[in-house]
N, C-alpha and C positions, 0 to 999 in steps of 0.2 A: 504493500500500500504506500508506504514511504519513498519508496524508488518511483511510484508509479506520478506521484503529488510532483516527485523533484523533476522528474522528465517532463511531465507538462509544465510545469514553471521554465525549466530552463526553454523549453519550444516558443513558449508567451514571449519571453524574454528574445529569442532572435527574430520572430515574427514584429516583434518590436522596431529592433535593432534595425531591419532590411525596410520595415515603412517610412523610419524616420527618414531613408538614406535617398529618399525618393518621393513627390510632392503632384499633385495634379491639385490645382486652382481653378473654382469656375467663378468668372467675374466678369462685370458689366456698368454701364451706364444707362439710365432712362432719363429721356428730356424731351417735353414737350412745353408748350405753351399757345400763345394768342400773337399773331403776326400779321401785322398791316405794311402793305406797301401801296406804294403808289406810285409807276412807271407811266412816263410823258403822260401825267393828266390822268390815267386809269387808276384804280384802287383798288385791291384784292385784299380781303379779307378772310381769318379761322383757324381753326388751332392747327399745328404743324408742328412736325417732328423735327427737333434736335437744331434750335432755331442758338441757343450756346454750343452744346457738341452733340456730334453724333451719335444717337441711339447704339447700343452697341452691347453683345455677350462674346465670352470667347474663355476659352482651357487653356490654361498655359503651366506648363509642367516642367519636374528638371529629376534628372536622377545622380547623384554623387558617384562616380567614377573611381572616386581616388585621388591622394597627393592633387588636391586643389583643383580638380577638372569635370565638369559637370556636363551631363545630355540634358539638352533642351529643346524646347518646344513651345511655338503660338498658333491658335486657333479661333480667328476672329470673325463673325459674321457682323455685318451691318444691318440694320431694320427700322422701319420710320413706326412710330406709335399711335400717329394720328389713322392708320390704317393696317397696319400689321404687316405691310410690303416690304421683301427681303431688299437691300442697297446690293449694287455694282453688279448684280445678276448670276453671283455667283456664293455655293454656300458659306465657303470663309474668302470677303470679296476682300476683308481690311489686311487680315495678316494670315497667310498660310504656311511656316517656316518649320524646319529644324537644325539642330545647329551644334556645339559644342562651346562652351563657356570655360576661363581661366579665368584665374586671378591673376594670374604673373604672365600669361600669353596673350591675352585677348578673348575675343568673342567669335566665331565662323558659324553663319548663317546658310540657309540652303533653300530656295524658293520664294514666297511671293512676300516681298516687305515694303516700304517706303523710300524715296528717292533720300539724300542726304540734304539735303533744302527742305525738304517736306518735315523732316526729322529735326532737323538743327537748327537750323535755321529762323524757319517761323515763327519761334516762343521770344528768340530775341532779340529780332530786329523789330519787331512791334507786342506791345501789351497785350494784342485783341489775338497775335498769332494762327490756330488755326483754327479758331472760337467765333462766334459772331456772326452766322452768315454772311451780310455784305460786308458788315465792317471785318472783316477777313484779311491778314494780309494777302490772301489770296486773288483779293479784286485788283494787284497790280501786278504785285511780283509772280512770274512763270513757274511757282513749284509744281503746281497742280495742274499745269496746262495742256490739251491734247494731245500734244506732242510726247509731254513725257508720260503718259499715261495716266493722266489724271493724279501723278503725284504715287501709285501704286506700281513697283517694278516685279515684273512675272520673271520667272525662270531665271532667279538670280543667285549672284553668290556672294557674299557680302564679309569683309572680315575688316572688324574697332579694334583697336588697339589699348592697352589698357591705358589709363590715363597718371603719366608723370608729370607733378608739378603742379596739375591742373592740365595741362594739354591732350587732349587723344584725336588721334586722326583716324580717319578710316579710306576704303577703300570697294568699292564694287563694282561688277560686271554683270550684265544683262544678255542673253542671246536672243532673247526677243522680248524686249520689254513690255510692250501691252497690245500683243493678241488679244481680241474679245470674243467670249467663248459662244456669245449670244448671235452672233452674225457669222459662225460658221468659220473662222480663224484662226487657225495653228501653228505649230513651228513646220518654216518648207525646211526640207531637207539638208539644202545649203545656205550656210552661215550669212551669205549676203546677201541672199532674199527676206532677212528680218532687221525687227528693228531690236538695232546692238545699242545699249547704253555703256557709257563708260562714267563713273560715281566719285568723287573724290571729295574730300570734305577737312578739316581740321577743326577741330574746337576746343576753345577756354573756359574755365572755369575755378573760379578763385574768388573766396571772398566775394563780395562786393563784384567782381567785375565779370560780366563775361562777354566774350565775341564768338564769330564761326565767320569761316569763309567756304565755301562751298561750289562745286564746279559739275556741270552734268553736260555730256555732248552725245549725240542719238547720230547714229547711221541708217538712214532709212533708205529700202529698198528701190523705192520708185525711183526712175530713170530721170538724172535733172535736178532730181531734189540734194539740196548745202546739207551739211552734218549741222543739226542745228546746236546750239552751245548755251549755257545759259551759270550765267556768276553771280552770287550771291553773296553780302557782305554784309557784317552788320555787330551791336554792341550793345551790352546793358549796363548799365550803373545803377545801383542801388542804395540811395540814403540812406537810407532806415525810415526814414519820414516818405518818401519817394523813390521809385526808381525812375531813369529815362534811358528811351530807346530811340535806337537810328539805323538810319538801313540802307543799302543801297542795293540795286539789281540790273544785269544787262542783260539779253536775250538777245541771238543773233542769228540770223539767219531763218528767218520766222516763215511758216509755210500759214495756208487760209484756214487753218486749224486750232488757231490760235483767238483765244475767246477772253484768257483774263477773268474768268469767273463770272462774266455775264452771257450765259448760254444762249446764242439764237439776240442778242444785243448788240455785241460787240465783235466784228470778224474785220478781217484785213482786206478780203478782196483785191490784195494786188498792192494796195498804198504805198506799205512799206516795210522791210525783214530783219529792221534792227527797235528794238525798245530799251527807254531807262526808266525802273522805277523808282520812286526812292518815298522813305517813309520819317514823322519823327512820333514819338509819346511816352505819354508816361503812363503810370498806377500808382495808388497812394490805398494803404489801408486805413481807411476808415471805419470807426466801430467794427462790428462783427464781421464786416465785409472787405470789399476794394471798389475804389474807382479807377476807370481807364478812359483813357482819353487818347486820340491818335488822327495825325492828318498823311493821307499819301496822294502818290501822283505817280502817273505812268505818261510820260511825255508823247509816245508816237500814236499810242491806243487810244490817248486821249480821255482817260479816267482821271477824275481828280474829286479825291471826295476826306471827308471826317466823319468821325463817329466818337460816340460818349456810352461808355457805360455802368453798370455797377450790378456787381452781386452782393446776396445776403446769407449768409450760413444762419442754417437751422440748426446745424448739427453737423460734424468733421463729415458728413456723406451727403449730405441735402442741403443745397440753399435753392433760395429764390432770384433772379434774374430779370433784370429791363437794359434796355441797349435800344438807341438810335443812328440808324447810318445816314450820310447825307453824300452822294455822289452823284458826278455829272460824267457822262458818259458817252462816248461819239457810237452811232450807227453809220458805219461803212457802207453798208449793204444798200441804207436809202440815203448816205450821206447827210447829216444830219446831226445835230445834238442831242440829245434826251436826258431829263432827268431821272433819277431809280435813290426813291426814299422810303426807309422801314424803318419798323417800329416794333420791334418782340417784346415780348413779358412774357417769363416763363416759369417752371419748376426743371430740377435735376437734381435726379438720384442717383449714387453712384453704389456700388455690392461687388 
């Protein structure tokens, strides 16, 4: 009976030992709220999903290796709340990855993640980064832009480096960056029939200060078509009373694909294949919340817009949210000005 007690003790005991060595997380975001615009003159009104950040669940797991190296894994679907409709049309559209993790090596990734502008960039060249709907850095600068896939890189391989000092850099490669699985699109055979990204990025972080700089160039297939290239640069400071951000962006060699986050708005038609954005703002904690505030501009697109906002914590996973964007914006397509101004109130819950 005593041998029998101490065997299943000692079994408890490794069954133990092997769970702890190993982790699967299921975790997400919910946000919806109330969203008025009003584009040249028109006004659209009603609740709308993920009007601060994207609705969103996903597993993300890691199992302990040994001597400090760890298997990992993310599994991210998007989905809008106001209607239950899956995002990017595919089951995990945000992050589909596996990888291997160090402490003293780095990080090696494997499949579907985010550009290095889309990841770095955005939180610190503006306040509103990739939050906010319009007030979005995304309504100037190219992270997200058709070109590069909407900011999500397929069939990639990606390897950060740990960070000395504060500094870490990374590096990635794409063999077909954003095939869409919805229109019948795959990898051809040969390497030169896709779109190849090439990913480079560095970033700081220290105290008070941080910058990134960031570089992303796509080879695309069609006949004719420039390697399009896109720079990103930008910096935070942080008072303690406030922080301010600045930013700069170029884009070059710009094909009729290129939208700047105003879909079926804003297109080139030909004008022209170079852009500079540039952004500045701050945040300031206030009571239980923050304020942000930010003005950008994209000189050839001809977006120029501010936005204010503010959230309120209910609690370290819930707060409440309002934001105004105010941008002016060219239509190429009928040549032309338009204004495009909202207004969200919302909730976000975070698990």
């Amino acid at each position: 009976m005593k041998k029998t007690l101490l065997a299943t003790a000692l079994l408890a005991g490794f069954a133990g030992a092997a769970h702890a060595q190993s982790s699967v997380t299921l975790y997400g975001l919910v946000d919806a709220g109330f969203d008025y615009r009003k584009v040249d003159g028109k006004t659209i009104s009603g609740i709308d999903s993920g009007l601060m950040s994207q609705s969103r669940f996903g597993l993300r797991g890691s199992e302990d290796l040994g001597n400090g190296l760890k298997a990992i894994f993310t599994l991210e679907n998007g989905f809008t709340v106001d209607d239950g409709q899956q995002t990017h049309g595919r089951l995990f559209g945000r992050y589909a990855y596996v990888g291997l993790d160090s402490n003293s090596l780095g990080r090696l990734t494997l499949g579907r993640t985010t550009n290095l502008a889309f990841m770095w960039a955005a939180g610190i060249v503006n306040p509103f980064g990739l939050n906010f709907s319009t007030a979005s850095i995304g309504s100037t600068f190219a992270y997200n832009d058709a070109v590069m896939g909407g900011g999500r890189v397929n069939n990639s391989v990606y390897y950060y480096s740990p960070s000395f000092y504060g500094v870490q850099a990374a590096v990635g490669y794409s063999f077909n960056a954003f095939a869409n699985p919805t229109s019948g699109e795959t990898e051809a055979p040969q390497s030169g029939k896709n779109n190849r990204m090439i990913d480079a990025g560095l970033k700081y972080e220290n105290g008070p200060i941080k910058g990134v700089l960031t570089y992303q160039q796509v080879e695309s297939p069609l006949p004719g078509t420039k390697t399009f290239r896109n720079l990103t640069l930008g910096a935070t400071y942080d008072f303690g009373v406030a922080a301010v951000f600045a930013g700069y962006a170029k884009a070059k060699n710009i094909t009729g694909a290129y939208l700047n986050g105003y879909n079926s708005v804003v297109a080139t038609g030909g004008q022209f294949t170079d852009d500079n954005a540039y952004t500045l703002g701050a945040s300031a904690p206030i009571g239980p919340g923050k304020l942000y505030a930010a003005w950008q501009k994209a000189t050839k697109s001809k977006v120029d817009g501010w936005a204010l906002g503010y959230t309120y914590d209910l609690s370290k996973r819930t707060n409440l949210y309002a934001f105004y964007a105010d941008n002016d914006v060219r239509n190429f397509d009928q040549n032309r000005d338009m204004t495009y101004r909202q207004l969200g109130v919302g909730l976000q819950h975070r698990f």
